[in-house]
C-alpha positions in Angstrom: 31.5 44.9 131.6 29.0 44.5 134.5 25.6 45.5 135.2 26.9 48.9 136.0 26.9 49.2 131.8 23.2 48.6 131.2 21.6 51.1 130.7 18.1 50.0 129.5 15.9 46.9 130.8 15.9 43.5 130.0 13.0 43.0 127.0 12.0 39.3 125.9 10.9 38.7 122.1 7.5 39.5 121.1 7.7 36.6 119.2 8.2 34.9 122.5 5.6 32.5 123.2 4.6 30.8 126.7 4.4 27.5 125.2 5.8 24.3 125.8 9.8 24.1 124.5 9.3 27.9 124.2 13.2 29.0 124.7 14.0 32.5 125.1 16.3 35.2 125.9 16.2 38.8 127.1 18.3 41.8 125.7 19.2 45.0 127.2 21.1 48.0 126.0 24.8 48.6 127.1 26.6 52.1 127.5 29.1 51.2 124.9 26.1 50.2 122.5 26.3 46.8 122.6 23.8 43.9 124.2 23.6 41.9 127.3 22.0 39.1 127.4 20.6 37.1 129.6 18.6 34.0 129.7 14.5 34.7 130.4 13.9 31.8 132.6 16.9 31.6 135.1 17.4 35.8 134.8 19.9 35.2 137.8 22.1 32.7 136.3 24.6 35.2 134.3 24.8 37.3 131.4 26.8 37.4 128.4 28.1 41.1 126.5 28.6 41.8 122.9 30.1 44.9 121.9 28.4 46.8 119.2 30.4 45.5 116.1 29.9 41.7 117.7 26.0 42.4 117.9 25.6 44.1 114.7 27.3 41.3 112.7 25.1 38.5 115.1 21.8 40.7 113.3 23.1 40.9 109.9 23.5 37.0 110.1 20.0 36.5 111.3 18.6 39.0 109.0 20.2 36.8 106.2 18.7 33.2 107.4 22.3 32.3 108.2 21.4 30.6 111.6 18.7 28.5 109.7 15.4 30.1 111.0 
C-alpha cells in the first residue's frame, strides 16, 4: 500500500508528551481499514501498514498488558 491508501491524517498520542526520551509514533487510517504508521519525529523517514486483522490483534495485546506497559 502507499500513501495513495490513507485516507485520514497522521494523529500522535495524547498521552504523548514533549519530554525528554519522549518516543512516539503517529497513526493514520487506511482505505482497507488498517494503520499506517509512521514515526513522529523523522515523519519523512517511511511508514509501515497493518491490515485490519494485523492492527486489531496489535490492540487487543495492548489492551491486555501483553507488551508490558
Amino acid at each position: 500500500m502507499n500513501r495513495q491508501g490513507i485516507v485520514t491524517a497522521f494523529r500522535k498520542s495524547s498521552y504523548s508528551s514533549g519530554g525528554q526520551g519522549s518516543e512516539c509514533v503517529e497513526v493514520a487510517h487506511t482505505a482497507d481499514g488498517g494503520r499506517a504508521v509512521r514515526d513522529s519525529k523523522n515523519p519523512a523517514g517511511g511508514l509501515q501498514f497493518y491490515g485490519p486483522g494485523h492492527w486489531a490483534a496489535f490492540i487487543d495485546g495492548v489492551k491486555a498488558g501483553t507488551f508490558g506497559g
